[in-house]
C-alpha positions in Angstrom: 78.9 -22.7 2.7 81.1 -21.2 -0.1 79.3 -21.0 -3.7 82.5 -20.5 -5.6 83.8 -23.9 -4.0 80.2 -25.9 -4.7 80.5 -28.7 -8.0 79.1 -27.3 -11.3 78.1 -29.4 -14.5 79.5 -28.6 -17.6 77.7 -31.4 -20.1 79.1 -34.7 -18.4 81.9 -33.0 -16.6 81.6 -32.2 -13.4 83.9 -29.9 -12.2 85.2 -29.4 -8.2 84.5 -25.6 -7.8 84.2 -23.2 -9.8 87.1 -21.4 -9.9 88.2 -21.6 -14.0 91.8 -21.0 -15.2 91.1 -19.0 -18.2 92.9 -19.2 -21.2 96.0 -16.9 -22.1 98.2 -17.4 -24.8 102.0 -17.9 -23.8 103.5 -17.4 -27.2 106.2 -19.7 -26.3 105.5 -22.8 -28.9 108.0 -23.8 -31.5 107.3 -22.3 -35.0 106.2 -25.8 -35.5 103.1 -25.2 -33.3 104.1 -27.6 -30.7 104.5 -27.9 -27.3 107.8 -26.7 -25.5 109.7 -27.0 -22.0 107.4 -23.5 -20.7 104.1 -25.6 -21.6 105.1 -29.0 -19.1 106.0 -26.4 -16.6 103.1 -23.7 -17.0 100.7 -26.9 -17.5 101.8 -28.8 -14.0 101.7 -25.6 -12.5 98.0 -25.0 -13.5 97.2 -28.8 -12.4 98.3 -28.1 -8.9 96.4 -24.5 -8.4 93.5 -26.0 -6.8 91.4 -24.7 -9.2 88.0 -26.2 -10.7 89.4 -26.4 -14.3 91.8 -25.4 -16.5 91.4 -24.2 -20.7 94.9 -23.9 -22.1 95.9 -21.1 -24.6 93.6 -19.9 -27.8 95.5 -23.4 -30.0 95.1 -22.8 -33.9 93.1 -24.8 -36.2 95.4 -23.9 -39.2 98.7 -22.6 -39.6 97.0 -19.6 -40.7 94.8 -19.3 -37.6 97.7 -18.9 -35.3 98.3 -14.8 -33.9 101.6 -15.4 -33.7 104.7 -17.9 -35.3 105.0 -19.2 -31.4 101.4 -20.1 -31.0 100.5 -23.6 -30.3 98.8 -25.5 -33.0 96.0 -28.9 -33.2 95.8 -28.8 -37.6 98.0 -32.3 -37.3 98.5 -35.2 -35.8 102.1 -34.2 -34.3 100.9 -31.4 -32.5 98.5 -34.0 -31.2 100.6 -36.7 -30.2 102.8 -34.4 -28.5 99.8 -32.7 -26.0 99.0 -36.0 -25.2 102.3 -36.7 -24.0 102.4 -33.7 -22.1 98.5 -33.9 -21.0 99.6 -37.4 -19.6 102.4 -36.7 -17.5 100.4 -33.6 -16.2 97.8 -35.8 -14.8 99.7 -37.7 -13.1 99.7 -34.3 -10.8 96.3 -34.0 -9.9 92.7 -34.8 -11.0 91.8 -31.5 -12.4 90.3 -31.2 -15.9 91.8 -29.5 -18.9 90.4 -27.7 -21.8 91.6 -26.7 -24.8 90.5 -23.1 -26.7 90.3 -24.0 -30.7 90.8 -20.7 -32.6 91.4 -19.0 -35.8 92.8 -15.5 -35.3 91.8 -14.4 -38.6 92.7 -10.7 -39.6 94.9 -10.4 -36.3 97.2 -13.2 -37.1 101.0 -12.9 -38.7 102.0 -11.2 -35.6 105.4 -10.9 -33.3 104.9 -11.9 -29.9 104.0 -9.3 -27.9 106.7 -8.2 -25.7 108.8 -7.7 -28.7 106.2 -5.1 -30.0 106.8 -5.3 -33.7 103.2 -5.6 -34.2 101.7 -7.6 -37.6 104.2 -8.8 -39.8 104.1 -9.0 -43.9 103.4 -11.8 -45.9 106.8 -12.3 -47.4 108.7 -11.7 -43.8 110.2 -14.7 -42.6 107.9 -14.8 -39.5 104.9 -13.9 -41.3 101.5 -15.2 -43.7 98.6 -13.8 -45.7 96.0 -12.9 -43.0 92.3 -14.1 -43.7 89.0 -12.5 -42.1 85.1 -12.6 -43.8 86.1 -8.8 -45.4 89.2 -7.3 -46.7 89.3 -4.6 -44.1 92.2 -4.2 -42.0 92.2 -4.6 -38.1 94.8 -1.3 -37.8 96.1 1.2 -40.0 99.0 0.3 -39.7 98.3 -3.9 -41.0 97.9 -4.6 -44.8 94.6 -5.8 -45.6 93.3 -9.3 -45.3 92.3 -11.8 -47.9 88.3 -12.0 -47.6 87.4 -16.0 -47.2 85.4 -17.5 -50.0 82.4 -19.5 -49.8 84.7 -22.9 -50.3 87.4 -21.3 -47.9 85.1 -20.7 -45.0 83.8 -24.6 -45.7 87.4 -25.3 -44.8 87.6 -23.3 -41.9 84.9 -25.1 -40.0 86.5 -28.3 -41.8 90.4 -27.6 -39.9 87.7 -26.0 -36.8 86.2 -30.2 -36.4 89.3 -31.6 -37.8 91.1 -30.3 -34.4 88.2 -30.9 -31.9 88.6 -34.6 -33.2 92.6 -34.8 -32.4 92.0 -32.1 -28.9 89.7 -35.3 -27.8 92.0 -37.8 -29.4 94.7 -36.1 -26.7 92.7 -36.8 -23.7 91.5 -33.1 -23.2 88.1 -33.0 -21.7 86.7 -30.0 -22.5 86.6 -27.3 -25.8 86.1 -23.9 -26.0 85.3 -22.5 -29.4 87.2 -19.2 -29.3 84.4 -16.3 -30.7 85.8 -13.8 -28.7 88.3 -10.6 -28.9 88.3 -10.2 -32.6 89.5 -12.9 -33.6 88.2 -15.0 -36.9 84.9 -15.9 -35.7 84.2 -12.9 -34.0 84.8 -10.8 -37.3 82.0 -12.6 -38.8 80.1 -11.2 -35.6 80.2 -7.5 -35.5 79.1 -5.5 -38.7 82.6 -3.7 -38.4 84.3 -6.6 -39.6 82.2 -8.4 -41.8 80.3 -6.5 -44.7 79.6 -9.5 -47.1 76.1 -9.8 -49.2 76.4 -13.5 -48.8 75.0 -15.8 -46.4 77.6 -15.5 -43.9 77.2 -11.4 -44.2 74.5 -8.5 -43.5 71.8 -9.6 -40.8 72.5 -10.9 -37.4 71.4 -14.1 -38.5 73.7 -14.2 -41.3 76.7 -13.0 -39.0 76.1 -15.7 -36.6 75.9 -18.6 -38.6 79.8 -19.6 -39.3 80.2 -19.7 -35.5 77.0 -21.9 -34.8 77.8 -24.1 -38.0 80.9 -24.3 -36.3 79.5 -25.6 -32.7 77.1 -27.6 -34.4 79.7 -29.8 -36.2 82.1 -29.7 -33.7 79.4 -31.1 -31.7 79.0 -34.1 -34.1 82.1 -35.6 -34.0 83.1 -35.6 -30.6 81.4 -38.3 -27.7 78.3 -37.4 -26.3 77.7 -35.3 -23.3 81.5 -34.0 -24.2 81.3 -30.2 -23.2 81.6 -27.7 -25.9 81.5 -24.0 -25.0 82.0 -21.1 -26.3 83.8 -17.6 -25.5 82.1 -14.7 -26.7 82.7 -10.8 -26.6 80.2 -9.4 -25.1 80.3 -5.9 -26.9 82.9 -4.1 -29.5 82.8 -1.2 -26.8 82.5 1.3 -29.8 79.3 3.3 -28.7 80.2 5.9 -31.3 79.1 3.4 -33.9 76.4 1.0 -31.5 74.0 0.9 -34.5 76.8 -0.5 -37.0 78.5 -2.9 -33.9 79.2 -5.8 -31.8 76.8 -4.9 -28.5 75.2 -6.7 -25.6 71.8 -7.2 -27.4 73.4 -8.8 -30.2 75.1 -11.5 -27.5 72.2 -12.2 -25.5 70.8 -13.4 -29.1 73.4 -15.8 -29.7 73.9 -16.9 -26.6 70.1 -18.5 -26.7 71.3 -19.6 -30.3 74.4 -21.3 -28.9 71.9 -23.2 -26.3 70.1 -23.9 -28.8 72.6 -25.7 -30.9 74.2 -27.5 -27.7 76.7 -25.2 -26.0 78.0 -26.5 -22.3 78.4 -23.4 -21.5 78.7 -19.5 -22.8 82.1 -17.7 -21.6 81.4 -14.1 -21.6 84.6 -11.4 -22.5 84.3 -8.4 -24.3 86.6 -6.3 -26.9 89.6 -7.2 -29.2 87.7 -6.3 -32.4 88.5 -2.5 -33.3 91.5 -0.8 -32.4 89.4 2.5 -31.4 87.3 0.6 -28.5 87.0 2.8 -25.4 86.9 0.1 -22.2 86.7 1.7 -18.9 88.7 -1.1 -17.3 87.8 -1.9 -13.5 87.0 -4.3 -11.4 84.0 -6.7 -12.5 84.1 -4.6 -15.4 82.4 -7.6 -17.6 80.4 -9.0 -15.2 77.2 -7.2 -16.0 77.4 -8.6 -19.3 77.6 -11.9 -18.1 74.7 -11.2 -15.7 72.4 -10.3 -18.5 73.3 -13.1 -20.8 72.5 -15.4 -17.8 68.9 -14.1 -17.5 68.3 -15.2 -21.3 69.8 -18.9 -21.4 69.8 -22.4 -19.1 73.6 -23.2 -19.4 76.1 -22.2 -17.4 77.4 -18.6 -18.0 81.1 -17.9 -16.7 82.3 -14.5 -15.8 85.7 -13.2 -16.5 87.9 -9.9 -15.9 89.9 -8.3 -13.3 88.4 -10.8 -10.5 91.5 -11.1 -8.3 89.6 -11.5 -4.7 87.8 -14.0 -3.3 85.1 -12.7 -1.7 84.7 -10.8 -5.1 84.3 -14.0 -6.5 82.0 -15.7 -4.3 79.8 -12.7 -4.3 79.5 -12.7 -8.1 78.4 -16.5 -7.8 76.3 -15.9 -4.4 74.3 -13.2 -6.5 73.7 -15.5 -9.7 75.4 -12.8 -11.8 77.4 -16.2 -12.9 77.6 -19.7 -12.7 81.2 -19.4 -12.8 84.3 -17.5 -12.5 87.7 -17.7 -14.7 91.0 -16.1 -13.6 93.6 -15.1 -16.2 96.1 -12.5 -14.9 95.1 -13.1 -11.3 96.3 -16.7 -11.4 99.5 -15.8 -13.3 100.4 -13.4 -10.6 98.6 -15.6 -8.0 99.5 -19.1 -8.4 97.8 -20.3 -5.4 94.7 -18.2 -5.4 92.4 -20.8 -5.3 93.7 -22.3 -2.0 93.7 -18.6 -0.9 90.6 -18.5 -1.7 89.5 -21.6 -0.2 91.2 -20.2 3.5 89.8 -17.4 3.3 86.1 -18.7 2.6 86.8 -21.6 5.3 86.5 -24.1 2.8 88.3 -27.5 2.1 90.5 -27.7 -0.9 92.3 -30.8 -2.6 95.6 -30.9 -2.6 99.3 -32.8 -3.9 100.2 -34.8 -0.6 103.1 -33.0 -1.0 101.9 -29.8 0.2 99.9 -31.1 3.0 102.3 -29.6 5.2 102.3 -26.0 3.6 98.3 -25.4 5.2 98.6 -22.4 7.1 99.0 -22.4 10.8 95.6 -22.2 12.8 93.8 -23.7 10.2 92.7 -27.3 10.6 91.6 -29.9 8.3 91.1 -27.1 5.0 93.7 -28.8 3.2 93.2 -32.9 1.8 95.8 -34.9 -0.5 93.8 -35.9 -4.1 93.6 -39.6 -4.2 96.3 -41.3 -5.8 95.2 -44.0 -8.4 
């Protein structure tokens, strides 16, 4: 019997398999925030992959929050009223849960999208904003500086964080992720290279950590109970030149116990995005001995991520506890099927739309079953 394709608990949701679409931003919303044409068609085409769960893109808390001007957005009821539209229709498709990442990109906002390459724009540009981070200290170079948060502006922050939590349940999502993760806002309160406030939020560990389990804590107040709440961390800053001043494993393994603590579903493990001078040696399972070691310090669920493209890759990295779980990003992109792949290959039954009864590959019998219409 295959691991990857056993049920796993996440609070109250229980989840098929677990195979996890991870999220990936698509820089394709209008400048509103809100949902367009490539979201119904990316969304329906994640609810018909087979896989355990899906967590759409990092979505911004503020306007401020968002990387880019064509990020997606949950700071008003709109935005809201819109996902559930969409969220709706998709699950009309299939069964299969979806999450929502709730994010503030902090110093690494006020950006182009990507494949245009114009990097971090200025506040006055028509496409850009004042970035915000716990320190004025610059991400790059090449970025102007960011406003450090006050006292009463980080109270706000965690305000617009629960704020959104309250409309991503309102829009029939059934899971958040709290993104910590790849330098973004709440991860520059994190590492010591980022944040170098004397205040409560600044200086020791405990200090650093405390805007992102404030943040858990009262998101976890205003949504229903047993509603799953994770979060993604880094793992490490990959900056060993500067491991005594940084982000590293150690420091994770601490708040990952302090997450449990506070009421996590679950602890996402990633690593990087928070200094432009990281040194990743980028290969496959690359992050998965950081989720390993976080999972021999904590009770939840712990799900590995990062260049995990085969299945028996996957299935041994949940056959040898390393993680409860496994999330695909680029894999499922390129891949849109993998999880059914996966499911042949292992010899294991997978749900799927009636409509593609009839696509089960020849010589294999009784691996493919139609979800249950309501």
């Amino acid at each position: 019997m295959s691991k990857l394709f056993e049920t796993i608990q996440f609070a109250d949701l229980t989840l098929n398999n677990r195979v996890i679409i991870a999220p990936m931003c698509q820089y394709s919303a209008t400048e509103a925030g809100e949902v367009s044409y490539w979201h119904e068609q990316q969304w329906a085409n994640y609810a018909l992959s087979g896989a355990g769960l899906c967590i759409v893109e990092a979505t911004a808390v503020q306007a401020e929050g968002r990387i880019s001007y064509a990020d997606l957005g949950l700071w008003n009821d709109q935005q809201r009223d819109q996902i559930k539209t969409l969220l709706q229709k998709v699950k009309t498709l299939s069964p299969m849960p979806f999450g929502v990442q709730l994010a503030h990109a902090g110093r690494k906002a006020s950006t182009d999208k990507p494949w245009l390459g114009r990097g971090q724009f200025a506040p006055e540009h028509a496409h850009g904003w004042q970035t915000v981070a716990p320190s004025a200290v610059a991400f790059s170079e090449k970025d102007l500086a960011p406003h450090a948060l006050t006292l009463e502006e980080i109270q706000a922050v965690k305000h617009d964080f629960v704020a959104a939590a309250q409309r991503a349940v309102d829009a029939g999502f059934d899971l958040i992720e709290l993104h910590a993760a790849h330098g973004y806002l709440l991860h520059q309160f994190l590492s010591p290279l980022s944040n170098q406030r004397q205040d409560q939020y600044g200086g020791s560990l405990e200090n650093r950590m405390r805007l992102t389990l404030e943040v858990l804590a009262e998101v976890l107040e205003v949504v229903p109970q047993g509603f799953p709440v994770g979060v993604r961390i880094s793992a490490t800053d990959w900056m060993e030149s500067q491991a005594d001043a940084s982000w590293t494993l150690e420091s994770s393994v601490e708040l990952a116990k302090q997450l449990e603590k506070v009421g996590a579903a679950y602890v996402h493990v990633s690593s990087g995005g928070l200094h432009e001078k990281q040194h990743i040696d980028i290969e496959p399972n690359y992050q998965v001995p950081f989720a390993a070691e976080i999972k021999q310090h904590v009770h939840i669920p712990v799900i590995a991520v990062g260049l995990i493209t085969e299945s028996q890759q996957a299935e041994m990295i949940v056959r040898h506890h390393q993680a409860d779980a496994i999330a695909l990003a680029r894999a499922i992109l390129y891949d849109p099927r993998w999880v059914w792949h996966a499911a042949v290959s292992l010899g294991e039954p997978i749900q799927v739309a009636p409509q593609y009864l009839r696509s089960q590959p020849h010589g294999f019998k009784n691996l493919f079953h139609a979800f249950s219409e309501s």
